[in-house]
FIPA-368289 format. One record per residue (C-alpha): residue in three letters; x, z, y. Coordinates in nm, 3 decimals, decimal comma, always signed. Last residue first. Layout:
! FIPA-368289
+------+---------+---------+---------+
! code !      c1 !      c3 !      c2 !
+------+---------+---------+---------+
!  Ala !       X !       Z !       Y !
...
+------+---------+---------+---------+
END
This chain:
! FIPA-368289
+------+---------+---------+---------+
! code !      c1 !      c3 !      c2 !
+------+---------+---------+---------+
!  Unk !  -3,012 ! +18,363 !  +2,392 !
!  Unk !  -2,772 ! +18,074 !  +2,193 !
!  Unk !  -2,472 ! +17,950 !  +2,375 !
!  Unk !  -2,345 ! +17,585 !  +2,283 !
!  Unk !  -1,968 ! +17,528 !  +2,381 !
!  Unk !  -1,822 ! +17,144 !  +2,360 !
!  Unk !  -1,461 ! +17,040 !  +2,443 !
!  Unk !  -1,359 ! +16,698 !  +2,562 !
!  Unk !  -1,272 ! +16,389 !  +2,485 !
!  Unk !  -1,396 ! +16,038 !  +2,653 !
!  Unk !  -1,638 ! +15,816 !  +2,504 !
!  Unk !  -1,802 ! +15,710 !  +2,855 !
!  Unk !  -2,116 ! +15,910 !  +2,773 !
!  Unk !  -1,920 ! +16,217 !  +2,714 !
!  Unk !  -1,694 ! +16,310 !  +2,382 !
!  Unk !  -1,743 ! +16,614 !  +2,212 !
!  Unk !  -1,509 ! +16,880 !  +2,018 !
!  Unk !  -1,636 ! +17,210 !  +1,884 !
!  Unk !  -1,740 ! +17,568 !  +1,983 !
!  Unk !  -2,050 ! +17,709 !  +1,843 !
!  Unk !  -2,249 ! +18,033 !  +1,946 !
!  Unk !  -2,081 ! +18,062 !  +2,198 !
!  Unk !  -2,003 ! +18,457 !  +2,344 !
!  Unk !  -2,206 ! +18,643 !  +2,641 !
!  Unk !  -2,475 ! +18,637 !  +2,356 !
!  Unk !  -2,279 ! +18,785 !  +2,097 !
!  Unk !  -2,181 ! +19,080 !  +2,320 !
!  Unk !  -2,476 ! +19,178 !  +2,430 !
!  Unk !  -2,610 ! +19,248 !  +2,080 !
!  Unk !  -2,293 ! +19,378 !  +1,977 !
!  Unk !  -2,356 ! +19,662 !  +2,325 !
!  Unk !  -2,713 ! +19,672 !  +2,209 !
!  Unk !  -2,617 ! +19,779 !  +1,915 !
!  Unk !  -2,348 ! +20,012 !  +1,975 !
!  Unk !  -2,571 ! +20,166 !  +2,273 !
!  Unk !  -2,863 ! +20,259 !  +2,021 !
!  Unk !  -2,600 ! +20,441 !  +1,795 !
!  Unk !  -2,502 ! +20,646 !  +2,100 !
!  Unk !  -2,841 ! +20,734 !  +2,136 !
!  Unk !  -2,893 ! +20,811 !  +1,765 !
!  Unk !  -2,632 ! +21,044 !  +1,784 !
!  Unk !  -2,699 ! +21,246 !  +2,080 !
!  Unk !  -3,083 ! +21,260 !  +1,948 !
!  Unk !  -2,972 ! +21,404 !  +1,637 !
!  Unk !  -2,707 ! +21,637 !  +1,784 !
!  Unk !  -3,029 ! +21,791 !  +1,992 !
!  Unk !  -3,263 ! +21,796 !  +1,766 !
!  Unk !  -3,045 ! +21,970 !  +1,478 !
!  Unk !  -2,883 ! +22,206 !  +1,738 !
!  Unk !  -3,302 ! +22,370 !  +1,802 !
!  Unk !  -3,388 ! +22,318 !  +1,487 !
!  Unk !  -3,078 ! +22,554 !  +1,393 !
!  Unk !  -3,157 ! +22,744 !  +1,664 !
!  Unk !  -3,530 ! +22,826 !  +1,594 !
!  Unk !  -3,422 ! +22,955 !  +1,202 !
!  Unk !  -3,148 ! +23,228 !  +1,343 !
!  Unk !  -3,473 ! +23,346 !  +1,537 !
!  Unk !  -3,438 ! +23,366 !  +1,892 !
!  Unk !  -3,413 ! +23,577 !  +2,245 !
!  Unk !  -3,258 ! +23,854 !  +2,125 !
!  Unk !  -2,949 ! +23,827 !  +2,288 !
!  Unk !  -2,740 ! +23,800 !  +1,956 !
!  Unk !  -2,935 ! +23,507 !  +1,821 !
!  Unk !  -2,918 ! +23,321 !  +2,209 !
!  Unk !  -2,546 ! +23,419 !  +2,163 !
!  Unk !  -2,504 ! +23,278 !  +1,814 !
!  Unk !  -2,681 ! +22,906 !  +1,928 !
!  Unk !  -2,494 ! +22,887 !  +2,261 !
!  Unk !  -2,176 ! +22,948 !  +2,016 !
!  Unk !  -2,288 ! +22,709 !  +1,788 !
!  Unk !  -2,361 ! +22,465 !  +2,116 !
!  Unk !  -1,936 ! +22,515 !  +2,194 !
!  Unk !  -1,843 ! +22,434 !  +1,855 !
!  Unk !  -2,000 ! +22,056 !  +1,819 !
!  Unk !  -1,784 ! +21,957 !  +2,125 !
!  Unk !  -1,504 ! +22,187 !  +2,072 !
!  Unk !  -1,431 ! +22,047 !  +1,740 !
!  Unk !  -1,471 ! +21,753 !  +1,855 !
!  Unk !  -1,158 ! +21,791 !  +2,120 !
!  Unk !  -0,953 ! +21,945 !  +1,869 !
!  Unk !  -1,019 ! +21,628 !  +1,655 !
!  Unk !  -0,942 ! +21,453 !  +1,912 !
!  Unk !  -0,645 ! +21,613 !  +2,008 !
!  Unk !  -0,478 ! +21,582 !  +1,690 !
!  Unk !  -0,580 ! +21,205 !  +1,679 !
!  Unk !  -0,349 ! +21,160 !  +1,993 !
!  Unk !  -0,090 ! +21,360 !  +1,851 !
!  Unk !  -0,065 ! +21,125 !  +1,536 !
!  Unk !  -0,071 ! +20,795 !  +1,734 !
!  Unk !  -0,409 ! +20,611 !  +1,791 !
!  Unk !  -0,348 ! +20,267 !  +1,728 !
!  Unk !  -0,598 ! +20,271 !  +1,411 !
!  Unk !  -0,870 ! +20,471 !  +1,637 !
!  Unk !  -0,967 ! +20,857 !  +1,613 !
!  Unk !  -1,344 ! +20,920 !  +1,763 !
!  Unk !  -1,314 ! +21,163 !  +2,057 !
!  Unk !  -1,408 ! +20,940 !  +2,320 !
!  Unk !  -1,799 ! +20,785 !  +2,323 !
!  Unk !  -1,897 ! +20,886 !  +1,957 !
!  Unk !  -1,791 ! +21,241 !  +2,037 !
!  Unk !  -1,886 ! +21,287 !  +2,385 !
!  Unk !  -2,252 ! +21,140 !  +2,266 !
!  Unk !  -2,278 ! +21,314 !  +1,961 !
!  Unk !  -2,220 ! +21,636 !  +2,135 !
!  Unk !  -2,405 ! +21,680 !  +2,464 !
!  Unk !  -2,748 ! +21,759 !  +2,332 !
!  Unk !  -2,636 ! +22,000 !  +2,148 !
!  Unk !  -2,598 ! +22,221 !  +2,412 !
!  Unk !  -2,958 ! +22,140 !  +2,510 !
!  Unk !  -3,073 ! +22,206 !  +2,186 !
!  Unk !  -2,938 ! +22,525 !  +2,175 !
!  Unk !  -3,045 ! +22,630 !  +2,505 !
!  Unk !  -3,388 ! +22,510 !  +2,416 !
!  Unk !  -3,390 ! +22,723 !  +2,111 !
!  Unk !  -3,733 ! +22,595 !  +1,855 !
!  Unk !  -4,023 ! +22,840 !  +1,815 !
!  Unk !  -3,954 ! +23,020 !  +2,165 !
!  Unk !  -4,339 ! +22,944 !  +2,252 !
!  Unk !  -4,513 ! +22,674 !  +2,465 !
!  Unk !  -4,893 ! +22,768 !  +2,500 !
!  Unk !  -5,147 ! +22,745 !  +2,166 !
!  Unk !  -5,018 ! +22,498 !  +1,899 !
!  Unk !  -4,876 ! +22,755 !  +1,633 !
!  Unk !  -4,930 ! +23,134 !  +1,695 !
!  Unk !  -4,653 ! +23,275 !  +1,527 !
!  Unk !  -4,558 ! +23,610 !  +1,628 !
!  Unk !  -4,188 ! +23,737 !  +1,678 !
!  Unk !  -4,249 ! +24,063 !  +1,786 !
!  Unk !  -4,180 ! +24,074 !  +2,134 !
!  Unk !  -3,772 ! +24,095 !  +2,141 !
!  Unk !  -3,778 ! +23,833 !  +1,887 !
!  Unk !  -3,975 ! +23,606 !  +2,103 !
!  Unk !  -4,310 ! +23,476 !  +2,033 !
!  Unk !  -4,351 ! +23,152 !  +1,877 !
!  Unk !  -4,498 ! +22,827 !  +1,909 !
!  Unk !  -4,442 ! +22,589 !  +1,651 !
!  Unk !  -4,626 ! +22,327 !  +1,793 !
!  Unk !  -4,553 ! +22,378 !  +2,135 !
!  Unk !  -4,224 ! +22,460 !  +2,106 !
!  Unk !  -4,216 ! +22,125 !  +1,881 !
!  Unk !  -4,341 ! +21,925 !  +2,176 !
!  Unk !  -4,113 ! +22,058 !  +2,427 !
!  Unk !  -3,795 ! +22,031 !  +2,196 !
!  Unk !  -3,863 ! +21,643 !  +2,123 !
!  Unk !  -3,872 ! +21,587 !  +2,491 !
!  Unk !  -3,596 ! +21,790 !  +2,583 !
!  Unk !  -3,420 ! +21,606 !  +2,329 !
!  Unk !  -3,522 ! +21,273 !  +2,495 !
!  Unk !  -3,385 ! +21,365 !  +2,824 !
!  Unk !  -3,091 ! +21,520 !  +2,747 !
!  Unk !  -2,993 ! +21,235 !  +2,523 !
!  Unk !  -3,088 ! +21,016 !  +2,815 !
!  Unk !  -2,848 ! +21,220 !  +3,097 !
!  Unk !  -2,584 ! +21,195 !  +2,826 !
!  Unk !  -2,645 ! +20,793 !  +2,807 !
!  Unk !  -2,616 ! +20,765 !  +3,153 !
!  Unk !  -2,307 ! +20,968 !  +3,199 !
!  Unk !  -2,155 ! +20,821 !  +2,921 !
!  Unk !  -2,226 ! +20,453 !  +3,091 !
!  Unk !  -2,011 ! +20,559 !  +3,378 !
!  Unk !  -1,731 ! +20,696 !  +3,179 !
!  Unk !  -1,675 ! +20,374 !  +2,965 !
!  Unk !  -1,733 ! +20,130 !  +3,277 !
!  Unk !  -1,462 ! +20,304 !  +3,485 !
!  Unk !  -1,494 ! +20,100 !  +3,821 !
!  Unk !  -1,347 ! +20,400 !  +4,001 !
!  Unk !  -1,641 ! +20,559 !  +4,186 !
!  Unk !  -1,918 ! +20,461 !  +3,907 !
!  Unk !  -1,731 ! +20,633 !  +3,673 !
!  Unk !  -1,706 ! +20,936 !  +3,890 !
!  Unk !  -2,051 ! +20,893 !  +4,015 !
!  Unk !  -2,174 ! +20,861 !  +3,692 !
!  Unk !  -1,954 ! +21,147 !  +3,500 !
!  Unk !  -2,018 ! +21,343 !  +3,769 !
!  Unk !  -2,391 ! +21,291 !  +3,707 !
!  Unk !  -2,417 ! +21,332 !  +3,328 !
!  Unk !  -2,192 ! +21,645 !  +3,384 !
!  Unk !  -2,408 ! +21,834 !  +3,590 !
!  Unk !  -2,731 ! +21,756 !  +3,423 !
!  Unk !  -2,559 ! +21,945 !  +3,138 !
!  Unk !  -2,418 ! +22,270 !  +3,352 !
!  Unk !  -2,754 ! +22,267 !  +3,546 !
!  Unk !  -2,964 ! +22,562 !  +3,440 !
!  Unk !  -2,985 ! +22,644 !  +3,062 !
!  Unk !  -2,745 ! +22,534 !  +2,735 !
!  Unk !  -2,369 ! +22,548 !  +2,859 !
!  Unk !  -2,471 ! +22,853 !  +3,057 !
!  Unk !  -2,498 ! +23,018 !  +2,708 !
!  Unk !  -2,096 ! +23,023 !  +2,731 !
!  Unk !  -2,077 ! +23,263 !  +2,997 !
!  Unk !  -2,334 ! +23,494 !  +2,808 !
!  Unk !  -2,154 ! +23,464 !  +2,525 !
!  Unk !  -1,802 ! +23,575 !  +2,685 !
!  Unk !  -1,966 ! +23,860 !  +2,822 !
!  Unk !  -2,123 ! +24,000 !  +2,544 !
!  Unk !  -1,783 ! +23,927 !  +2,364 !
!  Unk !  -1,573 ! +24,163 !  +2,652 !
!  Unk !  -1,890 ! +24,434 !  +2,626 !
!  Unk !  -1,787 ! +24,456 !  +2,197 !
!  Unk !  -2,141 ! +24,336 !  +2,008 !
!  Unk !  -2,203 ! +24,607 !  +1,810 !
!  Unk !  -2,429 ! +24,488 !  +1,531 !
!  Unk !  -2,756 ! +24,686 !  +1,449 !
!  Unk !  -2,979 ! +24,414 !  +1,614 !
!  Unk !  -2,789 ! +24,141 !  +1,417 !
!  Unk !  -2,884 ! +24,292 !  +1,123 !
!  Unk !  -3,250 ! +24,346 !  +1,216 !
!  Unk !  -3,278 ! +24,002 !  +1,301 !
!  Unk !  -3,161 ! +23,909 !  +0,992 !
!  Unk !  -3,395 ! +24,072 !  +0,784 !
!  Unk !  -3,700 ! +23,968 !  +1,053 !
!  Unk !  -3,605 ! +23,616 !  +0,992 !
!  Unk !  -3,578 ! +23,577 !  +0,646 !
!  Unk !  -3,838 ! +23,402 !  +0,533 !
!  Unk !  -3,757 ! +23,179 !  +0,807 !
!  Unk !  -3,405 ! +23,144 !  +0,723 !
!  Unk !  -3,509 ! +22,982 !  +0,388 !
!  Unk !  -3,776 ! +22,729 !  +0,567 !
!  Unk !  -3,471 ! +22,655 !  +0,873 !
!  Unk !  -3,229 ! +22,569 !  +0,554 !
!  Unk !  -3,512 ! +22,377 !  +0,400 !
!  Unk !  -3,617 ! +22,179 !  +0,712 !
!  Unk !  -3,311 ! +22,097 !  +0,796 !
!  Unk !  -3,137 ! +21,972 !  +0,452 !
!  Unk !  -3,486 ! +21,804 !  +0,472 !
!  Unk !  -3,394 ! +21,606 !  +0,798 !
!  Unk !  -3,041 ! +21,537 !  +0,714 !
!  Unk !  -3,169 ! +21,354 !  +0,389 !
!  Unk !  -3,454 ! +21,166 !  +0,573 !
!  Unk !  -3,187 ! +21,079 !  +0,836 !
!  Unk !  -2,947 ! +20,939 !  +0,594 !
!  Unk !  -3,212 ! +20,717 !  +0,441 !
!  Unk !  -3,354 ! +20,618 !  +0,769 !
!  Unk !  -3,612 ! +20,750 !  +0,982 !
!  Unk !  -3,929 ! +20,516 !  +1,064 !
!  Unk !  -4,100 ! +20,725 !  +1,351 !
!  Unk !  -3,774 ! +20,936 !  +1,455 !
!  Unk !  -3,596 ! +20,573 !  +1,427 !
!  Unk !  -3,905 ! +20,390 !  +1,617 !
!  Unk !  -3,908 ! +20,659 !  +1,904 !
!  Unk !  -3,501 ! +20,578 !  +1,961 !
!  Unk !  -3,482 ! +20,271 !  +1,923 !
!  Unk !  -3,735 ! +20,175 !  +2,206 !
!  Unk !  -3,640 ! +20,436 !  +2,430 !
!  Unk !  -3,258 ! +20,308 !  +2,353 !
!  Unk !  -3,378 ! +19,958 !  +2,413 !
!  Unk !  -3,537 ! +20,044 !  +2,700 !
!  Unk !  -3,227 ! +20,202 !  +2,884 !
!  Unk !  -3,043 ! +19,918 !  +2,814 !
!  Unk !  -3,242 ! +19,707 !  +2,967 !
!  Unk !  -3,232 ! +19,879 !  +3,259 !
!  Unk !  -2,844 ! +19,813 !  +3,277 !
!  Unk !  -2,769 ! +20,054 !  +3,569 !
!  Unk !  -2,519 ! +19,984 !  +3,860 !
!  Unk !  -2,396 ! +20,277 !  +4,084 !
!  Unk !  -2,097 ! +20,115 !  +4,172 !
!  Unk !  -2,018 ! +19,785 !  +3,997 !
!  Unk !  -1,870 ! +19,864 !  +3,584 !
!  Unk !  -2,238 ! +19,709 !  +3,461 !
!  Unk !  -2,083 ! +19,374 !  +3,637 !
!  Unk !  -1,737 ! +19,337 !  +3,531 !
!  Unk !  -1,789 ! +19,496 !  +3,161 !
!  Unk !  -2,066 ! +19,257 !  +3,081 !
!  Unk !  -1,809 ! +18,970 !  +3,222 !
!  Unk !  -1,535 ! +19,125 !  +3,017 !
!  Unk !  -1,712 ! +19,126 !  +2,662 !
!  Unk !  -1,833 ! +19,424 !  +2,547 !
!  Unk !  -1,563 ! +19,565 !  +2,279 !
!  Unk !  -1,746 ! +19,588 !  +1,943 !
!  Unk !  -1,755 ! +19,957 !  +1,781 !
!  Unk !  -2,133 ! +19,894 !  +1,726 !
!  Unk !  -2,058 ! +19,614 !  +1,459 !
!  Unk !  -2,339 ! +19,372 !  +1,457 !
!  Unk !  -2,730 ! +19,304 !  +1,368 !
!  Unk !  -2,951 ! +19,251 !  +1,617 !
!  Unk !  -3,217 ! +19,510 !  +1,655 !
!  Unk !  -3,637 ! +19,474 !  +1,626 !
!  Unk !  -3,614 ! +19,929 !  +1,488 !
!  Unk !  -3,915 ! +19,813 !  +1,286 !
!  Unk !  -3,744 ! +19,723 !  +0,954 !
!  Unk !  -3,517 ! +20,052 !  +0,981 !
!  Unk !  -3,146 ! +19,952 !  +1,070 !
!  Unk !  -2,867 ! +20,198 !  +0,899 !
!  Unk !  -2,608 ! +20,253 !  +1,192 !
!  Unk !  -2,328 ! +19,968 !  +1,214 !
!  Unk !  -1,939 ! +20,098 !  +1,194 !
!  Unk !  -1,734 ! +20,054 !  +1,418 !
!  Unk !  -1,582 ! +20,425 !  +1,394 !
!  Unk !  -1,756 ! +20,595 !  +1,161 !
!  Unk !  -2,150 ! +20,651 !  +1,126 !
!  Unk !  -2,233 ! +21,046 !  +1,126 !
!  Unk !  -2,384 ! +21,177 !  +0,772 !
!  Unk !  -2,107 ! +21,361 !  +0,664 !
!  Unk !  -2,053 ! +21,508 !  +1,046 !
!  Unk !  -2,446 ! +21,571 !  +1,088 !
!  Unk !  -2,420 ! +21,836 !  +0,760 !
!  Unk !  -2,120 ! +22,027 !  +0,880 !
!  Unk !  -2,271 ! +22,064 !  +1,207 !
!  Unk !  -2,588 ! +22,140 !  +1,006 !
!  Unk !  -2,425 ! +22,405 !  +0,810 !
!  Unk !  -2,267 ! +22,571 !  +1,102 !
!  Unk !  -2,523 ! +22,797 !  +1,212 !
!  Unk !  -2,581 ! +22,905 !  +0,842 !
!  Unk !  -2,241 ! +23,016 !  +0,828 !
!  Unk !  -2,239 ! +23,165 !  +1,155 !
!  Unk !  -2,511 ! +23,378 !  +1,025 !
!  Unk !  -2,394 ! +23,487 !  +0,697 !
!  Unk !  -2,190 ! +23,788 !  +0,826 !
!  Unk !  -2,445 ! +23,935 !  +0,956 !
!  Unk !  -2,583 ! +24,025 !  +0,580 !
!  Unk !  -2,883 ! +23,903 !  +0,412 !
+------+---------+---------+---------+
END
């Protein structure tokens, strides 16, 4: 296989997770166990929701259960469209596999120009140390700072998708556990925590659905320019981890094959969060809102208007 394949392959699950991503509004496949109300997950939350989850530093805990909740049912129960992402996975990392040490080799004999080298190693950043983290928390305190509901909550949730993919990554670096290109490239499955899956990538990754589902999705009053940018602005936020993903590839440090599990956890578990908040946000939504409406008359036979709430 030539060099010149790799990108390609790194791209084919971006390409992949964008066919299979729900559109604006739209509702997210339920599994029988996922226990959610049904509703549109692009519905506004009403204004008294907004009011009090936009306070300073406040935290809807319940909300943060549900996601757990959704989450670890949908990787338990996956749904049509994440069965058929998940073996478009498996297969592509299974062929690469194969392949790993021809590939490796080719990007070993590559001549990575100094200026590139550079630029990689910048952009890796995106996937170790604090650069994630980061932005979950100045998105918080930001949002939290100027009553911005929208940024507030999308520092919670990315601070959840990095938490859950991290969790899914440590597990399957333990059970695919793998020594590093640079030392051979053994497998030696379920003994220590190996470089079987890329944590940078994942971590990248980890980023993307969320940013995307959160502000770069287009809207009917969007105006041309505006839906220019977003699409500019998703493009960056599924290119950036592909470029984590080729550096980690060029440095040695993984198997073409370990980054793409590594971006298909993470824009998995991006997604899947943000589907979680859509629900719970229609879910949230239809309680704060009657469940009935319709004229009564009090014990003295006067008119008036009735409201019956349902929780």
């Amino acid at each position: 296989m030539r060099w010149t394949r790799v990108p390609l392959a790194l791209v084919t699950i971006v390409g992949a997770l964008q066919i299979v991503t729900p559109i604006r509004g739209a509702v997210p496949e339920a599994t029988a166990s996922a226990d959610v109300t049904e509703g549109e997950a692009g519905t506004a939350p009403a204004a008294d929701y907004l009011e009090k989850y936009s306070r300073p530093f406040r935290i809807d805990t319940r909300e943060f259960r549900f996601t757990e909740t959704y989450y670890w049912r949908r990787l338990s129960h996956p749904t049509a469209d994440d069965r058929r992402l998940g073996g478009a996975v498996l297969a592509v990392a299974f062929a690469l596999w194969s392949g790993k040490d021809e590939i490796q080799r080719d990007m070993a004999q590559r001549d990575t120009p100094v200026e590139h080298q550079a630029a990689l190693k910048t952009i890796e950043k995106l996937g170790g140390g604090a650069v994630v983290p980061a932005t979950a928390l100045l998105m918080y305190v930001g949002g939290s700072a100027f009553r911005d509901y929208r940024a507030k909550q999308t520092g919670v949730m990315l601070a959840h998708s990095l938490l859950l993919t991290d969790l899914v990554t440590l597990a399957g670096r333990w059970a695919l556990a793998e020594d590093r290109p640079k030392y051979g490239g053994s497998l030696h499955p379920f003994h220590g925590v190996g470089g079987g899956i890329s944590g940078h990538s994942a971590t990248a990754a980890s980023i993307s659905g969320v940013l995307s589902r959160m502000y770069l999705q287009a809207a009917p009053e969007d105006s041309g320019a505006t839906v220019m940018w977003k699409r500019v602005g998703k493009g960056f936020a599924y290119g950036l981890p592909v470029l984590v993903a080729f550096g980690r590839i060029n440095d040695q440090q993984h198997y073409l094959y370990n980054t793409v599990l590594g971006l298909s956890i993470g824009f998995w578990s991006g997604h899947v969060v943000a589907d979680a908040h859509g629900l719970y946000i229609a879910r949230a939504s239809s309680r704060l809102r009657p469940s009935a409406v319709g004229p009564i008359t009090n014990d003295r036979g006067a008119p008036g208007i009735g409201a019956r709430w349902v929780f």
